[in-house]
N, C-alpha and C positions, 0 to 999 in steps of 0.2 A: 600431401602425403610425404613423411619424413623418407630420407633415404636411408636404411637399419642395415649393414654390412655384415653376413651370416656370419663372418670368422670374428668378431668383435664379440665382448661381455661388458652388459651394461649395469652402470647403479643407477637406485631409482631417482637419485638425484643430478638424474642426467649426463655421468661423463659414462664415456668407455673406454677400455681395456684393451689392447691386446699384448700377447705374451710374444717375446721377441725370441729370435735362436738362439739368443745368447742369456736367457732366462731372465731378460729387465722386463718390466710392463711400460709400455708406451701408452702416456694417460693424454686424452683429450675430452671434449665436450661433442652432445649429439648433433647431429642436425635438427634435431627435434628442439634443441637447448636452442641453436643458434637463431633457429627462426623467429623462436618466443623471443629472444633477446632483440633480435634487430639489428639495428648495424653497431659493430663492435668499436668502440673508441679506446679502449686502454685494458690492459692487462697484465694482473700482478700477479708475478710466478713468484714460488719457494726458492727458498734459495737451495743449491748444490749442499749435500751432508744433510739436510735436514730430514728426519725422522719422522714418518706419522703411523700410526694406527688405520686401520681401517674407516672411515668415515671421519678424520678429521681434516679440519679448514686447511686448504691447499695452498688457496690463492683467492682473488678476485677477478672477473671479468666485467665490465661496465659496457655498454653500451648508449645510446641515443636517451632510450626509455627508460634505463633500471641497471642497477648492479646486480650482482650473483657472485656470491659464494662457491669455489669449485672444492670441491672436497676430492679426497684420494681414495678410489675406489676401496684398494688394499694397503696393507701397511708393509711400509718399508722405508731404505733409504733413497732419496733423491739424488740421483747419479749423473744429471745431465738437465738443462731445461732448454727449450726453444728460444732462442735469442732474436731472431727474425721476429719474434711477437711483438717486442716493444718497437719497431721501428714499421709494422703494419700488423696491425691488430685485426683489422679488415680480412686478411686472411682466412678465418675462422671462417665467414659468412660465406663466402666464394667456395672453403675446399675444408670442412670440419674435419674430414679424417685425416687431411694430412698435415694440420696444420695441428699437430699435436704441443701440447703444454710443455709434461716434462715426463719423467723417465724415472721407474724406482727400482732398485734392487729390491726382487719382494721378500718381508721375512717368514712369509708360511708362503708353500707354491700349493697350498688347497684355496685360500681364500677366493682366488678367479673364479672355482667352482660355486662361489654361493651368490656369485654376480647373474645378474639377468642373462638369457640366449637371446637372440634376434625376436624372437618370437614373443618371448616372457616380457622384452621391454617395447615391442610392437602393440603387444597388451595391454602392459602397464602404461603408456599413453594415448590409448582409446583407439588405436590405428588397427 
């Protein structure tokens, strides 16, 4: 049974959200992601400034088993990214919420709204 944190918003392709006080989105992946993944060997973040849209390719996360594809829930700019990743990737599997990706200034503040609730993505992975 994944661990689903009520204050988060989730895409269905596995990362989640949360909205910071200073209006950034702190993007990472679920533990529902991590598990299927397995243990995490390498991880490529965006770089700083870079631009996405809602659901495009973020980054990649690799593991033992398989690569993945992380996508940005919402669109915006990238204002920051987790630099601890590259030097323990492993992280992720131990602590998926606090071992966040990267960080966007978002350019709509509705988009979080059409992201999954706890529940919607408790759902959407059969839990």
């Amino acid at each position: 049974m994944s661990d689903i944190p009520a204050e988060l918003r989730f895409a269905e392709s596995h990362e989640w959200a949360r909205l910071e006080a200073d209006g950034t989105v702190t993007v990472g992946i679920s533990d529902h992601a991590q598990e299927a993944l397995g243990d995490v060997v390498f991880i490529e973040l965006p770089e700083v400034g870079k631009v996405f849209a809602a659901a495009d390719q973020a980054g990649v996360v690799e593991s033992v088993k398989a690569a993945s594809d992380i996508y940005s829930p919402v669109g915006g700019e990238v204002v920051a990214i987790n630099e601890a990743l590259a030097d323990a990737p492993e992280s992720v599997n131990g602590d998926p919420y606090g071992a966040w990706f990267f960080k966007l200034k978002p350019s709509a503040s509705d988009e979080l709204d059409k992201l999954l609730d706890a529940a919607g993505y408790k759902a959407a992975i059969g839990e």
